[in-house]
C-alpha positions in Angstrom: 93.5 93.2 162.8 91.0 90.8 164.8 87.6 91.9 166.0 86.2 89.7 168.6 82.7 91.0 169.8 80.5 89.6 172.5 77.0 90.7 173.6 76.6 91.0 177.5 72.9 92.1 178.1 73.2 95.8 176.5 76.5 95.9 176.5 78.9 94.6 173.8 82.3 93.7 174.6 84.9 94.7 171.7 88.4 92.9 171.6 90.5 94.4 169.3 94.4 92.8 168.6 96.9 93.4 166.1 96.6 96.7 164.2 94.1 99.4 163.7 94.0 101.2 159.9 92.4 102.5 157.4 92.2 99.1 155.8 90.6 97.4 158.9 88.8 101.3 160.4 85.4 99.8 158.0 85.0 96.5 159.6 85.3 97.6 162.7 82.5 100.4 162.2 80.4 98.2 160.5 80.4 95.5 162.8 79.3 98.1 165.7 77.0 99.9 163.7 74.7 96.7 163.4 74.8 97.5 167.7 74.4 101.3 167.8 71.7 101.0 164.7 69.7 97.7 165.9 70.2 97.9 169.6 71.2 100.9 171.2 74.0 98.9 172.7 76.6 100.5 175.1 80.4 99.5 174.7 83.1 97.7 176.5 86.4 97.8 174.1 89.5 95.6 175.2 92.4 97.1 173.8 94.9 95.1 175.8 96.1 93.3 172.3 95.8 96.2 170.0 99.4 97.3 168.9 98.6 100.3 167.0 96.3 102.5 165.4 96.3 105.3 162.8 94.0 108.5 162.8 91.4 106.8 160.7 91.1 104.4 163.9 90.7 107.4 166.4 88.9 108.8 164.2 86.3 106.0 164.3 86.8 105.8 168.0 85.2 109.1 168.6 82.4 108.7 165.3 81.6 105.8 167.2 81.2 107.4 170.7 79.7 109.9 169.7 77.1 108.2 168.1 76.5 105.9 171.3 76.1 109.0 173.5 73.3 110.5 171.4 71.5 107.8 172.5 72.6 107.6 175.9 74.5 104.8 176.1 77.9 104.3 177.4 81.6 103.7 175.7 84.1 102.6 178.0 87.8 101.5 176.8 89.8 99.1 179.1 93.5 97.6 179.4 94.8 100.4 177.2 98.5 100.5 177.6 101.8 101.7 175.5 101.9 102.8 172.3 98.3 102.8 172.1 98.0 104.8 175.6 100.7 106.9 174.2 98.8 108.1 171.1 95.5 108.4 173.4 97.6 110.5 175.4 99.4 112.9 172.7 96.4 113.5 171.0 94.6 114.2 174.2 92.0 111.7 173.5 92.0 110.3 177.0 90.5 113.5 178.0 87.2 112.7 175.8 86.9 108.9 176.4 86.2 106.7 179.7 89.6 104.8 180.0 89.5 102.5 183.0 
């Protein structure tokens, strides 16, 4: 999986492509912990190139949401389309995240 992240102001914007598991779920926390520990950032991830993604990515998903709005901050996930829509979708997870 590749993590590209860009800071906008107090937002970071999250590119994710390839696939999303266990093996990759700890880099892609730690990299927006730095964010949600150091600057109360809100999130922007880009999903448009993410293939797949396991529970251990969802899982992170929400950990990671949930963390941002105890702060107050924002998670918003864009271009989120087949398989990865699907899975969004069959675990009802769309219901709980900002999908635009």
């Amino acid at each position: 999986m590749r993590i590209a992240m860009n800071k906008c102001g107090e937002t970071v914007i999250v590119s994710l492509s390839g696939y999303l598991y266990i093996e990759s779920v700890k880099k892609l926390y730690e990299n927006c912990k730095r964010y949600i520990d150091n600057d109360k950032a809100s999130f922007v991830f880009n999903l448009g190139e993410l293939k797949y993604f396991d529970s251990s990515g969802l899982a992170a998903l929400i950990i990671m949401q949930n963390e941002v709005h105890a702060y107050g901050g924002t998670v918003i996930f864009k271009e989120v389309r087949g398989i990865v829509r699907e899975v969004f979708d069959i675990t009802r997870s769309s219901e709980i995240f900002k999908i635009e």
